[in-house]
N, C-alpha and C positions, 0 to 999 in steps of 0.2 A: 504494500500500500504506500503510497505516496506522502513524504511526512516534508513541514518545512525545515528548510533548511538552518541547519546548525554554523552558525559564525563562529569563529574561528577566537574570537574574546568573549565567547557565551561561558558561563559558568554553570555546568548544570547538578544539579544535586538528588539524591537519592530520594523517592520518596517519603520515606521515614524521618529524614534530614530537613524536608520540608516542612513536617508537619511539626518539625520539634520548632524551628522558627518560629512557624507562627503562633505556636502557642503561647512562647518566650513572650511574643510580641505584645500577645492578648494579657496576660499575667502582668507586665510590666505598665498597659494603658490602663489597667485597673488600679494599680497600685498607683499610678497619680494622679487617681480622681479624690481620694483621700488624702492629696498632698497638705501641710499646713502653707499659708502665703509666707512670702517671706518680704523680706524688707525692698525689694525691686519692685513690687507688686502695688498696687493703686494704694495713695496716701488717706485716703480717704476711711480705711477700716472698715469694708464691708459694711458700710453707713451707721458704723454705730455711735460715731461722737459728731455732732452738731456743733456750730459755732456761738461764742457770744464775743458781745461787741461792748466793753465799759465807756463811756463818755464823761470824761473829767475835765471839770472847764477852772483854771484856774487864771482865768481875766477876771477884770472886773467889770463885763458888762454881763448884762440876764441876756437870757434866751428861755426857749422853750422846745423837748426835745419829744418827736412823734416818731414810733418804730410799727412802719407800713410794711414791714415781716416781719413776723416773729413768732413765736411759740406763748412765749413770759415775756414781759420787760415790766421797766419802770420808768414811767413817761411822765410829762408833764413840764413845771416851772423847770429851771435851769440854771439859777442863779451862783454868783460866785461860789467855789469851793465845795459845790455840789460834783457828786456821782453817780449817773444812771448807768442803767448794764439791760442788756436783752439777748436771749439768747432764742435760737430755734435751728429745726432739722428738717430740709427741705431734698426732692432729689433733682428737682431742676429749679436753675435761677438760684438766687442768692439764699443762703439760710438766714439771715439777717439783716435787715434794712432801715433805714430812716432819713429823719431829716432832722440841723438846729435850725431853729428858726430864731435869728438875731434881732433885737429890735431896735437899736441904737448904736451905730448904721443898721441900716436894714437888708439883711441879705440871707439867706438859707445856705449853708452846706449839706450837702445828702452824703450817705454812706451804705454802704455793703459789705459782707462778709460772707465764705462761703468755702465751706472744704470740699474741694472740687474730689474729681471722683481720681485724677491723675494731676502728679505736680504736689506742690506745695500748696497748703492753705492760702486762698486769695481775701484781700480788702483794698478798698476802692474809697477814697473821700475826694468829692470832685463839687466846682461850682460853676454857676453861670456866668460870664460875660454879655457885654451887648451885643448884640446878633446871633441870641442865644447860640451863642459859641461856648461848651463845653469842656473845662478843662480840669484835668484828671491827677489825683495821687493814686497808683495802681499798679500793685505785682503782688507777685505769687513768693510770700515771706519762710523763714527760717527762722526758728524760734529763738528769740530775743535780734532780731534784723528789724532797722526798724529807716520809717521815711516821712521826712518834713516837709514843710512847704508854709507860705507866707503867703498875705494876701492884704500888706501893709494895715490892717489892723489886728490879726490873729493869724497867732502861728499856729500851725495845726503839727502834733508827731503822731504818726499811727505806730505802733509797735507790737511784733505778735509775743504774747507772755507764754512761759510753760505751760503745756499742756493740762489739763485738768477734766474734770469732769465734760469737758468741749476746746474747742481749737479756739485758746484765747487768743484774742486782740484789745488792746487798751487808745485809745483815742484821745489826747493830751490836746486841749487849747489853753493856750498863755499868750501873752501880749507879744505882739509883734516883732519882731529881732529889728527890722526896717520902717518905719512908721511910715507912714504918707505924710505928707504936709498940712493937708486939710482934712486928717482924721478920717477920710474914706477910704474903700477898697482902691487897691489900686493895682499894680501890675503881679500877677500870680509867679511868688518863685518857687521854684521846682515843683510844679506842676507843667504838664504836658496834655495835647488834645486827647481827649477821649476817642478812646476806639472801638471796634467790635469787640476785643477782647477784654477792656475796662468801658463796659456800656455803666450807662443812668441807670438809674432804677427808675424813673421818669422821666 
């Protein structure tokens, strides 16, 4: 009978030989379905730790602070040497969000937080310009790495804190390192345009 032909680099193997392969094979796919993850593996924990976001305003002007995701928080007045905190566990979009709302200058920073599911934990504190042009403090942190920015009347540091019961982040305003001249907002430093990857929360 007519068989295809055998190449000359074919390796062929015994029936028995065969089947011991693939058994090996089947034995070895099983054995790492029960593998544990290991530290390469999404940062995220199998979704079991949620983010929270502390808010500590040490200026001396009020605010008042609204967390538009959350799980818990503590909202409200915002006044010097006050600290609100909120925390939640989301799987898409931010696990934590909100807004300050300033009243003397008047102006809103929003923020997010989010333990992405690959990467390092993310937070995001970004404001508006005129021509609703959007500009961003925004990356993916390493715990105790932390990122400033100024906005000539409030310095804003976000920094991510040890872990804990959730992927801490702490949110620091204090008085501006550069003042403006006329007490208002004025050119954003170290802040950068917002992008897809550091979106608004609105």
């Amino acid at each position: 009978m007519w068989q295809y032909p055998v190449m000359p680099s074919t390796i062929r193997m015994p029936n028995c030989a065969l089947a011991l392969v693939v058994t090996c094979g089947a034995m070895l796919m099983l054995a790492g379905c029960g593998s544990q993850p290991t530290a390469a593996e999404p940062s995220r924990e199998a979704g079991n730790l949620g983010t929270r976001v502390c808010l500590v305003n040490k200026t001396t002007l009020n605010a008042s602070v609204v967390f538009t995701t959350k799980d818990t928080a503590q909202e409200g007045a915002f006044p010097p040497g006050t600290q609100l905190c909120g925390e939640g566990t989301f799987g898409l979009g931010p696990d934590v969000a909100g807004e300050v709302i300033w009243t003397t200058p008047s102006w809103t920073t929003k923020f997010s937080a989010s333990n992405v599911w690959v990467g390092n934990p993310e937070a995001t504190v970004f404001e508006s310009l005129g021509g609703g042009k959007k500009m961003c403090l925004s990356k993916g942190f390493q715990i105790n790495e932390s990122m400033t920015g100024d906005n000539g009347v409030v310095q804003m540091n976000v920094i991510r804190l040890a872990d804990g019961q959730w992927k801490e982040f702490e949110v620091v305003f204090s008085s501006s390192a550069n003042p403006s001249a006329d007490g208002s907002r004025g050119m954003l430093q170290g802040y950068r345009p917002c992008t897809e990857k550091s979106p608004p929360t609105s």
